[in-house]
N, CA and C atoms as an extended XYZ file, in Angstrom:
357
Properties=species:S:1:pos:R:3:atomname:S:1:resname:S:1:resid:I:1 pbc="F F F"
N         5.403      -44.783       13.957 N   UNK     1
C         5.504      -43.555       13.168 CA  UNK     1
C         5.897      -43.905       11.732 C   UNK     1
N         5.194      -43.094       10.694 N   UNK     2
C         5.588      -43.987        9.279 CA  UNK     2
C         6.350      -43.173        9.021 C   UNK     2
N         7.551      -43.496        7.753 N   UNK     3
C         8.608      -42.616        7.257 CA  UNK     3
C         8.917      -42.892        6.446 C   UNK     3
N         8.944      -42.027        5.031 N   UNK     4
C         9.460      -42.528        3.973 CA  UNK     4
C        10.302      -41.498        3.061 C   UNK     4
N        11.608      -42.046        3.484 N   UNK     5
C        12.704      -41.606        3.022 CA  UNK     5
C        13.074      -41.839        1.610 C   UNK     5
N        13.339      -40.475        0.719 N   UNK     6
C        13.828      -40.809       -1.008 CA  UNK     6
C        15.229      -40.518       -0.872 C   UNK     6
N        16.066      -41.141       -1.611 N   UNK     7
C        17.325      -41.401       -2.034 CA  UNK     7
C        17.577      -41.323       -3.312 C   UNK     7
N        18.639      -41.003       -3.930 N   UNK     8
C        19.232      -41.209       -4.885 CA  UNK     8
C        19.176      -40.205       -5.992 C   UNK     8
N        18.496      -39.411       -5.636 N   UNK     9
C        18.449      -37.939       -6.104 CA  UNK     9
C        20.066      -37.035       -6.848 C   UNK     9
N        20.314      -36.417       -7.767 N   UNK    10
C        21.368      -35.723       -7.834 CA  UNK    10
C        21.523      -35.338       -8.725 C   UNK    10
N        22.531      -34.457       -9.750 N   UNK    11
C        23.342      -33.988      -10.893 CA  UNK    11
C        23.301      -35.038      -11.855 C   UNK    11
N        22.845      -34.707      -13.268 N   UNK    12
C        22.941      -35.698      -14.173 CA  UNK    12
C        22.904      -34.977      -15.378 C   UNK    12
N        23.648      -35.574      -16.499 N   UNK    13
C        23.622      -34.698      -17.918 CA  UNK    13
C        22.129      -35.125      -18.700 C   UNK    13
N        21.670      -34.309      -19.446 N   UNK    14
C        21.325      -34.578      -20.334 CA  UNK    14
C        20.998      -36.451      -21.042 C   UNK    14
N        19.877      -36.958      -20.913 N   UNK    15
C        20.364      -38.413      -21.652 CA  UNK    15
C        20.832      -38.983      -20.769 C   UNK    15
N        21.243      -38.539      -19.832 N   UNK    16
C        21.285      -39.437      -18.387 CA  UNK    16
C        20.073      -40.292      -17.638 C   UNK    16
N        20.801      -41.084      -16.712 N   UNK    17
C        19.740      -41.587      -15.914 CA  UNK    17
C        19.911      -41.621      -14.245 C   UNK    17
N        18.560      -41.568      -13.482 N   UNK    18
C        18.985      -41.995      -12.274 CA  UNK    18
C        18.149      -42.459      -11.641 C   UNK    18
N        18.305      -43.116      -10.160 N   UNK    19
C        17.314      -43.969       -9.754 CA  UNK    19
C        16.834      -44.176       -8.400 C   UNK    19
N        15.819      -43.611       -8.743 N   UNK    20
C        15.342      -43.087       -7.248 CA  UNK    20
C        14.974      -44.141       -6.098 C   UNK    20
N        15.350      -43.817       -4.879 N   UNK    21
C        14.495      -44.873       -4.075 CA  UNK    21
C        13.462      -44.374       -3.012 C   UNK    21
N        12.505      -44.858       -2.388 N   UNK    22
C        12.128      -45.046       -1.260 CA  UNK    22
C        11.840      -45.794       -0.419 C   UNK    22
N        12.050      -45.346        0.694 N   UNK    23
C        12.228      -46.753        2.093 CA  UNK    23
C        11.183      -46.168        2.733 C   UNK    23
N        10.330      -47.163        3.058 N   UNK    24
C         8.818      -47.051        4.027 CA  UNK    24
C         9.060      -47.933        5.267 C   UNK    24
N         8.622      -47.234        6.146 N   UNK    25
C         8.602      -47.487        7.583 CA  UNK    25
C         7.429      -47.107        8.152 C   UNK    25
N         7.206      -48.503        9.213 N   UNK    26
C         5.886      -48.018        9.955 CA  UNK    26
C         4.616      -48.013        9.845 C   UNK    26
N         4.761      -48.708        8.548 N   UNK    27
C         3.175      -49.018        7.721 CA  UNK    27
C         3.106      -50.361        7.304 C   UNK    27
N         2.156      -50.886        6.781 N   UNK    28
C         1.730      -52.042        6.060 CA  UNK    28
C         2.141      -51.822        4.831 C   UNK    28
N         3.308      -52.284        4.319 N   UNK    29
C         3.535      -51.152        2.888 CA  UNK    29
C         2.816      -51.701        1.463 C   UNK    29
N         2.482      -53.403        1.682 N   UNK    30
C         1.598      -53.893        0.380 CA  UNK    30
C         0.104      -53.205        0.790 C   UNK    30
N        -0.214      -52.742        1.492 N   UNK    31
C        -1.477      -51.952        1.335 CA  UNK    31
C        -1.599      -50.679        1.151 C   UNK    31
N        -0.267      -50.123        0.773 N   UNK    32
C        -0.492      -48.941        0.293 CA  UNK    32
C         0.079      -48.851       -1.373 C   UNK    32
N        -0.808      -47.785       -2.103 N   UNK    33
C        -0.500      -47.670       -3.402 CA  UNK    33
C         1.165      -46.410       -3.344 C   UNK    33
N         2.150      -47.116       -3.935 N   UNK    34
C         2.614      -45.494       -4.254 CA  UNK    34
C         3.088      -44.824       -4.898 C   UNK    34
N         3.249      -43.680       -4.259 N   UNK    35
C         3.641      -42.667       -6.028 CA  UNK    35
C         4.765      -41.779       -6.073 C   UNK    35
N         4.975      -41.547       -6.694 N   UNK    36
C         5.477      -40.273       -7.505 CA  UNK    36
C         5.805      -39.170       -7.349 C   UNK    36
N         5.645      -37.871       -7.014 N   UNK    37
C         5.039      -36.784       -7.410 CA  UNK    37
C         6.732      -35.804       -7.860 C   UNK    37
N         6.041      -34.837       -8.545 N   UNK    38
C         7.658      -33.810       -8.372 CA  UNK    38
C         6.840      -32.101       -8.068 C   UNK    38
N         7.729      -31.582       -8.136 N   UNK    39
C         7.040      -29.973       -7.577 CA  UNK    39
C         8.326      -29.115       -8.062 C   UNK    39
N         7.979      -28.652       -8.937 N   UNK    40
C         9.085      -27.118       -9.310 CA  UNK    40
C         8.793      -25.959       -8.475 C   UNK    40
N         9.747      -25.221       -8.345 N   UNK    41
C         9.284      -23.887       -7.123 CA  UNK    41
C         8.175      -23.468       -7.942 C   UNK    41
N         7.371      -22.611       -7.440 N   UNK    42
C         6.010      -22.099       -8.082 CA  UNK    42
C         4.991      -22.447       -8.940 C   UNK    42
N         5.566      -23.977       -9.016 N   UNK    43
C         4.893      -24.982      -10.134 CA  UNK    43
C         3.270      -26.062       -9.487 C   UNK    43
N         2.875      -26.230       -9.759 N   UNK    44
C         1.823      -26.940       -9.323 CA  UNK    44
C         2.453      -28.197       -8.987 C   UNK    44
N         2.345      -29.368       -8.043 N   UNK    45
C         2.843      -30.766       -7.690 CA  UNK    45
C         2.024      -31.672       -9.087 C   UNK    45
N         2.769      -32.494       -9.340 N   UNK    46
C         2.729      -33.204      -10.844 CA  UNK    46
C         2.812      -34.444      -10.234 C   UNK    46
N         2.038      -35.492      -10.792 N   UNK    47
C         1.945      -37.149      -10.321 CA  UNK    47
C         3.118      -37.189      -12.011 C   UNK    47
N         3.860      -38.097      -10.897 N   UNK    48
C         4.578      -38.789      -12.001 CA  UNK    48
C         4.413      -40.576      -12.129 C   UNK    48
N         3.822      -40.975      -11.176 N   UNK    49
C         4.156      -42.258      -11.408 CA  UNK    49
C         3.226      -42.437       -9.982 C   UNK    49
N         2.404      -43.915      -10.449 N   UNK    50
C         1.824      -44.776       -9.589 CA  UNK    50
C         1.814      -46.526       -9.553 C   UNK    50
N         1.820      -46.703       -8.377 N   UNK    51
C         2.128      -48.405       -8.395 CA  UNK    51
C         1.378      -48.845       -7.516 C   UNK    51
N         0.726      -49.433       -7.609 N   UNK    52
C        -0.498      -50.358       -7.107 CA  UNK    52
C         0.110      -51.694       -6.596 C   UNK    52
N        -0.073      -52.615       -6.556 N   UNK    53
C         0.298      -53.933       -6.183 CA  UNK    53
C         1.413      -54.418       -6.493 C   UNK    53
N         1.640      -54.240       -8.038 N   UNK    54
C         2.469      -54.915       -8.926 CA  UNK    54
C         2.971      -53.772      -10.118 C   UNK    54
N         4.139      -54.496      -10.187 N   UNK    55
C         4.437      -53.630      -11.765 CA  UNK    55
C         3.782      -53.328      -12.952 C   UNK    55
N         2.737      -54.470      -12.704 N   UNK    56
C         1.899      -54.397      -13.879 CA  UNK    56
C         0.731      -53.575      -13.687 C   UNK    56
N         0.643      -53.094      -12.607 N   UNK    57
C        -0.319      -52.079      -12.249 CA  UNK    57
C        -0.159      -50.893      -12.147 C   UNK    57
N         0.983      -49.947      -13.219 N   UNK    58
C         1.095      -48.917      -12.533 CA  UNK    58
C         0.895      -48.270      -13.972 C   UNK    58
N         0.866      -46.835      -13.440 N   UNK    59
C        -0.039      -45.694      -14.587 CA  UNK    59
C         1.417      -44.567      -14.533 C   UNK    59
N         1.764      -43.772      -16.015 N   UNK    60
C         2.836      -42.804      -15.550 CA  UNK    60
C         2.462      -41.526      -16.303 C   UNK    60
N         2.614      -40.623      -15.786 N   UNK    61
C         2.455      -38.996      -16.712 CA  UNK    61
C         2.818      -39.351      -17.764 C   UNK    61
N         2.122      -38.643      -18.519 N   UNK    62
C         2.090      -38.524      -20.226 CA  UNK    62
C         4.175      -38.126      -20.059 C   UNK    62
N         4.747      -37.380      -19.769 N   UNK    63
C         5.404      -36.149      -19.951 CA  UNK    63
C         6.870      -37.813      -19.886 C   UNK    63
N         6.427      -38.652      -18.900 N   UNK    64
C         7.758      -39.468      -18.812 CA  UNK    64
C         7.419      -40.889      -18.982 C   UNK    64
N         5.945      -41.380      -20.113 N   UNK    65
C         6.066      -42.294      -20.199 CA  UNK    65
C         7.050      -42.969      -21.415 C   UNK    65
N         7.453      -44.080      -21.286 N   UNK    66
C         8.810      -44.700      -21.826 CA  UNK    66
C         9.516      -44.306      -21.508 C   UNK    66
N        10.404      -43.297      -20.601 N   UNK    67
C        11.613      -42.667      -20.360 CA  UNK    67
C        11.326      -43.669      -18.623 C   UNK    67
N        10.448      -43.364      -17.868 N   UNK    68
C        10.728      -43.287      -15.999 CA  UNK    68
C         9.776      -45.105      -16.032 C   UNK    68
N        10.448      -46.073      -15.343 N   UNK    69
C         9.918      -47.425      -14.610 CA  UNK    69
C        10.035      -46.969      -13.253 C   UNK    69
N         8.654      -47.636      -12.614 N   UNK    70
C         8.636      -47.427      -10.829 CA  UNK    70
C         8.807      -49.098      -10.787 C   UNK    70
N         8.975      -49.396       -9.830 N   UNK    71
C         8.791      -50.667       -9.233 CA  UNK    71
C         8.700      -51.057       -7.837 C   UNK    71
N         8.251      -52.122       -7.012 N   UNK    72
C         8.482      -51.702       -5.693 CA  UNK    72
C         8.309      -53.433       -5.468 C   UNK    72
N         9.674      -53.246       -4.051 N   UNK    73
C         9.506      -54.618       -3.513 CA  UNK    73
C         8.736      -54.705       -2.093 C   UNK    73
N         7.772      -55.577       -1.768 N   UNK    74
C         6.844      -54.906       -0.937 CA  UNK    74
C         7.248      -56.125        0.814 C   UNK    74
N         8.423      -56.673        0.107 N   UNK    75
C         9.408      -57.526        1.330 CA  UNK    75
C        10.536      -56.446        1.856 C   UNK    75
N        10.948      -55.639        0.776 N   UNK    76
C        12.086      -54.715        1.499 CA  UNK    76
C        11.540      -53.544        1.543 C   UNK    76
N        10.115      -53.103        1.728 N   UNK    77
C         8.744      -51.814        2.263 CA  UNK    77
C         9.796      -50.603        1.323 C   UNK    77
N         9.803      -51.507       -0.096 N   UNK    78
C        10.879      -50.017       -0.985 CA  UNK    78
C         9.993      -49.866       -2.664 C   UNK    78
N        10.110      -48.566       -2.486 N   UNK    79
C         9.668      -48.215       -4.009 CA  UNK    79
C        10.541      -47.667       -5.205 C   UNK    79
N        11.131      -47.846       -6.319 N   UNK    80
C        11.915      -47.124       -7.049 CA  UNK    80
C        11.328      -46.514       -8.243 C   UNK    80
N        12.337      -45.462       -8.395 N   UNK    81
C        11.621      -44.510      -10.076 CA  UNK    81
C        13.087      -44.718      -10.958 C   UNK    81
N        12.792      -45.533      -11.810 N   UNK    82
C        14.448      -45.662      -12.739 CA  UNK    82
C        13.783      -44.584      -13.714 C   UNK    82
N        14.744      -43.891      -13.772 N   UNK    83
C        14.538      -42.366      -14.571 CA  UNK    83
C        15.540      -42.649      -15.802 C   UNK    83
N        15.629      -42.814      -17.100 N   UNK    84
C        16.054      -42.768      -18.111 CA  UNK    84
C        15.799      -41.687      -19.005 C   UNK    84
N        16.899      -41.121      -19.814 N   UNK    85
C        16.868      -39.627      -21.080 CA  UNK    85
C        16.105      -38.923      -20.108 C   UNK    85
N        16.884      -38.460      -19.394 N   UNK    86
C        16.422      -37.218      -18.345 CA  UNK    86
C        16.455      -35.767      -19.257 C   UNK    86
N        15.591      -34.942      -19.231 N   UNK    87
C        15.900      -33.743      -20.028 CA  UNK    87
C        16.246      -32.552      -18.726 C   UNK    87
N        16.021      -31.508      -19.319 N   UNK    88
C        16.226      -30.804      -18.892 CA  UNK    88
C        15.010      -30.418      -17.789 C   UNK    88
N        13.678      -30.550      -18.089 N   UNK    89
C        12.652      -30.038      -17.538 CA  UNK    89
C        12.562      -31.170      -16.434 C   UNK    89
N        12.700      -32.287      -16.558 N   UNK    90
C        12.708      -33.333      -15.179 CA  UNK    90
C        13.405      -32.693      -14.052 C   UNK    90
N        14.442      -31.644      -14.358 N   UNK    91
C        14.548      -31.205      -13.067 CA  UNK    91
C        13.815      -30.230      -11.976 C   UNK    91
N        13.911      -30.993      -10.781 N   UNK    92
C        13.214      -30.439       -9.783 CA  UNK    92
C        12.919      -31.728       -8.206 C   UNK    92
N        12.712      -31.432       -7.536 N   UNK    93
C        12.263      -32.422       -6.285 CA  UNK    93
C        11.511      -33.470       -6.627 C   UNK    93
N        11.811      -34.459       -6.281 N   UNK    94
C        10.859      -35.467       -6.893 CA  UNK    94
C        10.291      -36.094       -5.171 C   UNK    94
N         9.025      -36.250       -4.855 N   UNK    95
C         8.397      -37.138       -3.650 CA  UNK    95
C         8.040      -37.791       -3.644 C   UNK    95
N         7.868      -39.002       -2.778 N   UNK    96
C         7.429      -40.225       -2.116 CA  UNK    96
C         6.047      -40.244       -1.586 C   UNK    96
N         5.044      -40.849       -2.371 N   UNK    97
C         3.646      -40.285       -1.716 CA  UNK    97
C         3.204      -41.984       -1.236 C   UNK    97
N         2.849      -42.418       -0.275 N   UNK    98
C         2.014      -43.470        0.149 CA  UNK    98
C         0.556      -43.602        1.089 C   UNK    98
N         0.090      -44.123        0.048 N   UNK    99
C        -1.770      -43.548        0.578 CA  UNK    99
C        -2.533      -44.817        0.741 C   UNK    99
N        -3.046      -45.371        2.173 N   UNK   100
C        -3.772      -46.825        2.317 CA  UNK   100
C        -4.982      -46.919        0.775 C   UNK   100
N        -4.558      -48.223        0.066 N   UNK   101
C        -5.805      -48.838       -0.696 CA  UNK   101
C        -7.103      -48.678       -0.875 C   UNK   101
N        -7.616      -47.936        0.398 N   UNK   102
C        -8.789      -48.378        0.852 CA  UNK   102
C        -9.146      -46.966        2.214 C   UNK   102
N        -8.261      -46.591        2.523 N   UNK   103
C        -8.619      -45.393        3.529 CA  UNK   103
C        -7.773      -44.322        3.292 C   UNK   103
N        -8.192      -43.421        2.965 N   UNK   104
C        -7.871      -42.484        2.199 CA  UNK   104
C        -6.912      -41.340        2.986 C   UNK   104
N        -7.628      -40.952        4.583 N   UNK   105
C        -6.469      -40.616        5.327 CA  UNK   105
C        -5.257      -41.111        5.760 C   UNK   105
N        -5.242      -42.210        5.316 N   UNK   106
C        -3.578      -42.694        5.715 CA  UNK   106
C        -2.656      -42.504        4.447 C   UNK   106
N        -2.108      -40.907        4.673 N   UNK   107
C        -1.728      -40.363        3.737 CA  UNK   107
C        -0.433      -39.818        3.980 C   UNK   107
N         0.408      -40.289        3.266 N   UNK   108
C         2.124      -39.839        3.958 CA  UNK   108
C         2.703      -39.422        2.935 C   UNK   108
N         3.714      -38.562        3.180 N   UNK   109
C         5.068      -37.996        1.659 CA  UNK   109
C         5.763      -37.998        2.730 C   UNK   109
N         7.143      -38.421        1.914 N   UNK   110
C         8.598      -38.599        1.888 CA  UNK   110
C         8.879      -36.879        1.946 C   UNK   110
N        10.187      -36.755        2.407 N   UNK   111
C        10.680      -35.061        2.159 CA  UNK   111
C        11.217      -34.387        1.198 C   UNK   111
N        11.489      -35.605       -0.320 N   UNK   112
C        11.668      -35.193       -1.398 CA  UNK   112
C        13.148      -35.626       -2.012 C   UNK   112
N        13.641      -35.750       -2.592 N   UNK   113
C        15.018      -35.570       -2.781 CA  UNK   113
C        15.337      -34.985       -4.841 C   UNK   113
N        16.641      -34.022       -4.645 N   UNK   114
C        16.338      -33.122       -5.908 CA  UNK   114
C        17.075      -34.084       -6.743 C   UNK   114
N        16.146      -33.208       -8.292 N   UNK   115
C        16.947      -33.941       -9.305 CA  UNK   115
C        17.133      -33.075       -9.951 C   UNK   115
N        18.637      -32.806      -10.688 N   UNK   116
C        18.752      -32.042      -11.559 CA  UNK   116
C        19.922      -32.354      -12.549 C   UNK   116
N        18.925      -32.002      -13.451 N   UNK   117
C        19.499      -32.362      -15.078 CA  UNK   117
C        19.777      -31.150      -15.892 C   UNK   117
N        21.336      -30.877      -15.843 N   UNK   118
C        22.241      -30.075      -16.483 CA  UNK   118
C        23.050      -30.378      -17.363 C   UNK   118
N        23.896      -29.951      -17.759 N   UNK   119
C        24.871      -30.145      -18.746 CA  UNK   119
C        26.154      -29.119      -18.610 C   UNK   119
């Protein structure tokens, strides 16, 4: 059964940072690409971030590039979003999306974990 749990989610000021994780279970995790996503209540789901193989392979929303690094170690089946100068609008759920390379139904999300940036 695959599972991929986000962590590290929480309360942060303004100009803050925080740093997300996910733990994958149950899959081949270097064959899957993964991502990102966040979802505001009534908001459309937003890709924030994708990672392919390597660090050097990854693509990020206009909205958090230079502010958010993903990275992922594909020995400890973990992905991270280091979130830096968090504003105000970054807040909201952020998810764990992992989708096979190559087969398109092997398609999983994490259950989310919130972020919110107050002051």
């Amino acid at each position: 059964q695959v599972q991929l749990v986000e962590s590290g989610g929480g309360l942060v000021q303004p100009g803050g940072s925080l740093r997300l994780s996910c733990a994958a279970s149950g899959l081949f995790f270097s064959s899957y690409v993964m991502s990102w996503y966040r979802q505001a209540p009534g908001k459309e789901r937003e890709l924030v971030a994708v990672i392919r193989d390597t660090e050097r392979n990854t693509n990020y929303a206009d909205l958090v590039k230079g502010r958010f690094t993903s990275s992922r170690d594909n020995t400890e089946n973990t992905v991270w979003l280091q979130m830096n100068s968090l504003k105000d609008e970054d807040t909201t759920v952020y998810h764990c999306n992992a989708r096979h390379f190559k087969v398109d139904v092997l398609d999983y999300w994490g259950q989310g974990t919130q972020v919110t940036v107050s002051s």
